[in-house]
NUVOTOR-238278 format. One record per atom (N, C-alpha, C, O, CB): x, y, z. Coordinates in steps of 0.001 Angstrom, whole numbers, plus 500000, padded with zeros to 6 digits. Glycine has a CB too. Layout:
NUVOTOR-238278
XYZ
...
END
This chain:
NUVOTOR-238278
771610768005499364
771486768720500610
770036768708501085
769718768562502265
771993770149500457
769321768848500236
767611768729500230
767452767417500857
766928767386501970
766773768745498591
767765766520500399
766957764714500926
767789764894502519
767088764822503528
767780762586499574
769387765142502665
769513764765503910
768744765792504497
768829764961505402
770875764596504394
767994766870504967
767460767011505311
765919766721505686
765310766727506756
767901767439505086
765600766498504536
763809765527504540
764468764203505252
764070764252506416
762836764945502403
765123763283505120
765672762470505878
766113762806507510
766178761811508231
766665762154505110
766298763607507890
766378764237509219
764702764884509503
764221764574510593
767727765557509174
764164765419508930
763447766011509646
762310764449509821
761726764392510903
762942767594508914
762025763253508794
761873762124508681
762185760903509881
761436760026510310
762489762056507655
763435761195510182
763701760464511448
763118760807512791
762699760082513693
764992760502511635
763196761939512690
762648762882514001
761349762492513812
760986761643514626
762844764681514009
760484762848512965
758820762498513260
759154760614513638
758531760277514644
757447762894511329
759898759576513076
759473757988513412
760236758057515127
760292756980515720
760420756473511987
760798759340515859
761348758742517008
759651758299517791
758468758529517542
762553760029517970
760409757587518780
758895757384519648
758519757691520719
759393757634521583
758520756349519877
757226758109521145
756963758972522068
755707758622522717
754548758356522398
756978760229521557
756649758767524083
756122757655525131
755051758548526449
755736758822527435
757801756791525982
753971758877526541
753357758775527376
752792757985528612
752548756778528602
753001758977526932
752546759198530133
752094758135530816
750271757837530697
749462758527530076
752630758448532319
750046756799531374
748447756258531427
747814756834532355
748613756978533280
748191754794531692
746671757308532671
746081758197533443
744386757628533250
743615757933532340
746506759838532910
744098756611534559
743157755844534198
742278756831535034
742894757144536053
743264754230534474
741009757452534956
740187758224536129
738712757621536031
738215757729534910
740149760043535896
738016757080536885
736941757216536881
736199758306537885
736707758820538881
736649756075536959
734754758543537321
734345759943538247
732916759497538439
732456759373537303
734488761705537398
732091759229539240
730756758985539630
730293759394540220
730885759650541268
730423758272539915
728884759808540096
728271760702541112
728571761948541097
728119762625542021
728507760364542299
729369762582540110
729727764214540174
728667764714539805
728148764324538759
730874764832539297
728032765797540654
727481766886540014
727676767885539120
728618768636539371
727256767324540578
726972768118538041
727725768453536895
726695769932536469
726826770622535458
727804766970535624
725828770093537427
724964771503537605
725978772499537770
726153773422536974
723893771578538952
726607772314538749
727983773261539125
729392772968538660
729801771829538431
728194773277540602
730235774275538514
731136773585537913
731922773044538641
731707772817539832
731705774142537147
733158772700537901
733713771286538596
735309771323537973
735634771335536785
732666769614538001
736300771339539330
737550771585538651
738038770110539513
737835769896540708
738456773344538944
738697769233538581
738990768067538937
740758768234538824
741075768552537677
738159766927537970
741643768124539523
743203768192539813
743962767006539825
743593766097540568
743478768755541079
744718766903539295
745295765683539202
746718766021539488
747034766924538714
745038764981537870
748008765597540487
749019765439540819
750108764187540981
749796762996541011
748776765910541558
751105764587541052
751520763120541114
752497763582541911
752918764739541891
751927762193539773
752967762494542793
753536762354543515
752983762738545030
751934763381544995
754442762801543023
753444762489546212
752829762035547529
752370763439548036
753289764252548139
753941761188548628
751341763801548314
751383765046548996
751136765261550103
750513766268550440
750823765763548599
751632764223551068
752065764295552646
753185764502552719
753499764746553884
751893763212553497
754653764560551494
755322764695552013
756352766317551954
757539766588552132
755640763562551788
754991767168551573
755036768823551752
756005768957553462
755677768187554365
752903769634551860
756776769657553617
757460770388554779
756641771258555478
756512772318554866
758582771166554365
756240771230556176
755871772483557000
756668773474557710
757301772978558642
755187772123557880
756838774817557534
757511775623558602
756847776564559302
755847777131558861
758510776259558149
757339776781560388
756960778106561295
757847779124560843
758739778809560055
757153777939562964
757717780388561259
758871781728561822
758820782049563098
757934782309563912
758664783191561195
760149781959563088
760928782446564942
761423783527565405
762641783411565536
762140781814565395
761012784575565727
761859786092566024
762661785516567079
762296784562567767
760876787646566616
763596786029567169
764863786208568612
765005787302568481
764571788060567613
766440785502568709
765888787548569692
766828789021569884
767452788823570802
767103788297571859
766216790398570140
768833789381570379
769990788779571821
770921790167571582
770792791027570710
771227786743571508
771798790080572558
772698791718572897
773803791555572463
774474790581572804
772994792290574466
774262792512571572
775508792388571245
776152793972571970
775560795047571868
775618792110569470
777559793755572734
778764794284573391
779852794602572417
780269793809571573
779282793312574403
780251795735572585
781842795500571513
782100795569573241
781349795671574211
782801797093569870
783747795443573027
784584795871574723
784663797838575234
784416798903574669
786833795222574471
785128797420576521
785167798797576794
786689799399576515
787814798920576656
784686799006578307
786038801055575916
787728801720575808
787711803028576318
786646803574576604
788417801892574176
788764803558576453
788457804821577001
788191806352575581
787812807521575654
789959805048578159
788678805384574392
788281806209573117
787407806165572413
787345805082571830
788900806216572343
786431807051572088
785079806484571889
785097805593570384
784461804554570211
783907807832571882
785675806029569707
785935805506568315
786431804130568271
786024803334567425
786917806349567604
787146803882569003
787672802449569301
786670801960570150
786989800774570239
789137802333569998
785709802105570800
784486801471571310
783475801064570010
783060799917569842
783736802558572386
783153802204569120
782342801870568273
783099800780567106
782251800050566596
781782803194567761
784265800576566681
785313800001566040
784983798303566585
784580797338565936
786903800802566530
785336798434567995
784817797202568688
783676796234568390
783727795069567997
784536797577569769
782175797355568806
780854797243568169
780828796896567102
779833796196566913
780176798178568118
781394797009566291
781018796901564676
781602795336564447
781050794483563751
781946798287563503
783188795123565403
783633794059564705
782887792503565560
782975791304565295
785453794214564712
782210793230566591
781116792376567843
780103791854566956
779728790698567151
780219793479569205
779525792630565866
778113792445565264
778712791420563939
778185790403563490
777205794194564731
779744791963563596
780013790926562031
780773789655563048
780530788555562550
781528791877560332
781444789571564064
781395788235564401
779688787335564448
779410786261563914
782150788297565871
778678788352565380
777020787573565447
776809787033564759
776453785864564908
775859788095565432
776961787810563293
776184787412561601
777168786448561731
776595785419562087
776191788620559904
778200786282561639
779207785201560442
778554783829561805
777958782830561401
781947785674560241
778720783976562777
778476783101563677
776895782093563552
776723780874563564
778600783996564917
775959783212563440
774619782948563043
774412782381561711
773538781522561594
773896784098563127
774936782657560923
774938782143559403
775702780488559903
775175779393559707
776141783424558043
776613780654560355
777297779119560826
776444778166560950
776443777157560245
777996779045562169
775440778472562095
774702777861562555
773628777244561943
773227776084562029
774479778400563264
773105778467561128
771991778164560651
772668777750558702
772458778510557757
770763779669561046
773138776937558640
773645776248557367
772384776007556420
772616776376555269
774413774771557734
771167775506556606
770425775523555714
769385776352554828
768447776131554062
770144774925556034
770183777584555446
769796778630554349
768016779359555216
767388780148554510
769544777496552337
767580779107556249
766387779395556857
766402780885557663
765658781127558613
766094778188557804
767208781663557208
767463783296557815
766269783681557283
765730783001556410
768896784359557252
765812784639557682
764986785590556918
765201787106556720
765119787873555760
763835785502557440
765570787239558276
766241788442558392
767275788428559576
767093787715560562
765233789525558548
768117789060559468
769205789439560402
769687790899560611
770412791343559721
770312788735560000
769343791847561831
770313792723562043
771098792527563473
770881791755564407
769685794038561903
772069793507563272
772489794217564799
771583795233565348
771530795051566564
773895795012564745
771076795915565103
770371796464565861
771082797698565587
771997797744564766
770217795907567174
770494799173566572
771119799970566181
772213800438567280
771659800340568375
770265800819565701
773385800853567418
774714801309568803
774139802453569146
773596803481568742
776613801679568363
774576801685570293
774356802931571465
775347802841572355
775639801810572960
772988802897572357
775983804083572483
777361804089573378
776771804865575181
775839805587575535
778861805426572287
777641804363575699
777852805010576943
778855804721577738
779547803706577654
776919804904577634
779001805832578747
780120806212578978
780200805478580852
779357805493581748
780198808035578593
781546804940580796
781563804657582131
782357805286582735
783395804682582462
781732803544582425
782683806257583515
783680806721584067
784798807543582827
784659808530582105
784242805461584877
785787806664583022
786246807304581410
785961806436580104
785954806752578914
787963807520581327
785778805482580620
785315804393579402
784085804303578730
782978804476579240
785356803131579829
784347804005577488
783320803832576630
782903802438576447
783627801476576704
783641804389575450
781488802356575907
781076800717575698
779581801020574840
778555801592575211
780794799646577543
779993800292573373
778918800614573070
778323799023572591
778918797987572294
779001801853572050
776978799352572668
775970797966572709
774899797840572084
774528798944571688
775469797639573860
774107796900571753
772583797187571057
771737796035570718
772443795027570756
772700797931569681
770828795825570481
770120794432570329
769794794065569105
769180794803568334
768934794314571018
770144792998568854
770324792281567198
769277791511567294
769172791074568440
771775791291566724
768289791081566442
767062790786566245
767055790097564684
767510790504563615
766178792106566486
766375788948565038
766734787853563743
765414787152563461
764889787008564565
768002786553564149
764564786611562456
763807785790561874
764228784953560940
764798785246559889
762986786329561477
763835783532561482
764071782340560941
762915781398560673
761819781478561228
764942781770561710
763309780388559660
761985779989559168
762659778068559792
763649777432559429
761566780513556910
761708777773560672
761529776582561677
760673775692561267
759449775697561396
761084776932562970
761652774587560548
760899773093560303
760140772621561257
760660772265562315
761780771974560103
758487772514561014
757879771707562318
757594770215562162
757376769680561075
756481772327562748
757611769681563168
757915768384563347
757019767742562078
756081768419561656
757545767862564924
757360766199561358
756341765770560539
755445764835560793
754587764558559956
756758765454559604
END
């Protein structure tokens, strides 16, 4: 039980192990001050850039003459926005999303309540 193990742990040290080459020359550095030299790989033009975008747009439920069924309305007005807005924006770039807060009023006998939904998104700029 002893050797197959020295035999395993044996194989493992002869596997082989492959590094990359990292040729640098440096001339002319000043070496009075210090000096942090960085090394990366891969392209670094091809970083994304984004902006952020506030909006705000109005959301309506319909009008009723019961106030509860106005606000009922409102509520199902705002989870259509989100599910709609999420549609749109498929690659995941929300930041924030509300409805805003209801506010009802009264028309005659009818009710209608409304409010402004306000959103931040994060906007790929051109490359």
């Amino acid at each position: 039980m002893n050797f197959i193990l020295q035999a395993a742990l044996l194989s493992l040290l002869a596997l082989p192990v492959q590094a990359e080459e990292v040729g640098i020359k440096i001339n002319d550095v000043n070496t009075t001050q210090d000096t942090t030299i960085s090394i990366k790989k891969g392209d670094a033009g091809g970083k994304r850039k984004y902006t952020l975008s506030n909006g705000e747009e109005d959301i309506s439920g319909d009008k009723n003459v019961v106030m509860k069924d106005a606000e009922k309305s409102w509520k199902s007005a705002c989870l259509d926005w989100k599910k709609e807005f999420r549609e749109l924006n498929k690659d995941n770039k929300i930041i924030t999303m509300n409805c805003g807060q209801m506010k009802c009023t009264k028309d005659g006998v009818e009710s209608i309540c409304s409010s402004t939904a306000k959103h931040k998104v994060k906007v790929l700029l051109e490359e």
